[in-house]
C-alpha positions, 0 to 999 in steps of 0.5 A: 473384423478390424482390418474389414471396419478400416478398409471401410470407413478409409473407403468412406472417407475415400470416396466422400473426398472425392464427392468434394472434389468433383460436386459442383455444388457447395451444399453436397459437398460440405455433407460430403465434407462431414463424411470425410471428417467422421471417416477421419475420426473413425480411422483415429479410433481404430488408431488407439487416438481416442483424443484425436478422434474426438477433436477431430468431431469436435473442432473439424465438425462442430466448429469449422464444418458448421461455420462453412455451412452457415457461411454458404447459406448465408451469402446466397444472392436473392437472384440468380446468376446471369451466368448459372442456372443452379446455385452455388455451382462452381465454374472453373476453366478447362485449363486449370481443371486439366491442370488440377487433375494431372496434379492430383493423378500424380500425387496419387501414384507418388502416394500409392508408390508410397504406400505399396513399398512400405513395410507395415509390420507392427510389433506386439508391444506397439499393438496396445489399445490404451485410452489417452484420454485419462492420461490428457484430462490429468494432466491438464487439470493438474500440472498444466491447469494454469495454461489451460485456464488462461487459454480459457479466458483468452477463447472467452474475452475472443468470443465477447469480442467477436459479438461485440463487433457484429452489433449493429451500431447504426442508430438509423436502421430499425429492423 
């Protein structure tokens, strides 16, 4: 059952990635992105990285993933392209897509080589499913909580920066 829940969401995360990588539209290809990124989170759960798999959902979903798709929605021209009919289409020249695509074919088979000659036995002690996030949240709250709290204060001072800095101060516009 294992075996059948990884060969399903590496699919998953397989196959969204390659969505990406061939979808000309920028919206499709950020839900495939977010399919990517729960395929990955999946794979580090099934990996016994519970930590990982929630900051993978949790920075890579949450915050970049949504910035990507803020930052797409919100630079749309109003007209279309003289160029293209459809928006958010990505034109790219013949040179560089059959330069990309050799590029991507041999990373592939270096890959694949890499993959078919390793040797993937696990022992039985390495096999333990333990959770780390018991372990994370204590010693974070107790031999590392100065750091932590500092790195708290420095995100928030950021984020007062940052709305400080998208004010309109220009006294003449009323919108």
């Amino acid at each position: 059952m294992e075996l059948a829940a990884f060969y399903g969401f590496s699919g998953l995360a397989i196959v969204s990635a390659l969505f990406i990588l061939f979808s000309r539209n920028l919206i499709y290809a950020a839900f495939a992105l977010f399919l990517t990124f729960l395929g990955v989170a999946a794979l580090y759960v099934l990996a016994g990285a519970d930590f990982l798999a929630v900051a993978q959902i949790m920075v890579y979903v949450g915050g970049i993933l949504v910035l990507l798709i803020f930052g797409i929605m919100l630079t749309q021209k109003a007209e279309r392209d003289v160029i293209s009919s459809t928006p958010n289409q990505v034109i790219i020249s013949v040179k560089r897509q059959f330069w990309g695509f050799l590029t991507g074919i041999s990373l592939f088979c270096f890959l694949t080589y890499i993959i078919a000659t390793a040797n993937f036995t696990m022992t039985g002690e390495t096999n333990i499913s333990r959770s780390t996030l018991k372990t994370i949240g204590v010693e974070l709250m107790t031999s590392h909580l100065l750091p932590f709290e500092i790195a708290a204060i420095l995100l928030l001072v950021a984020l007062v920066g940052a709305a400080y800095l998208a004010l309109n101060r220009n006294p003449l516009s009323h919108d």
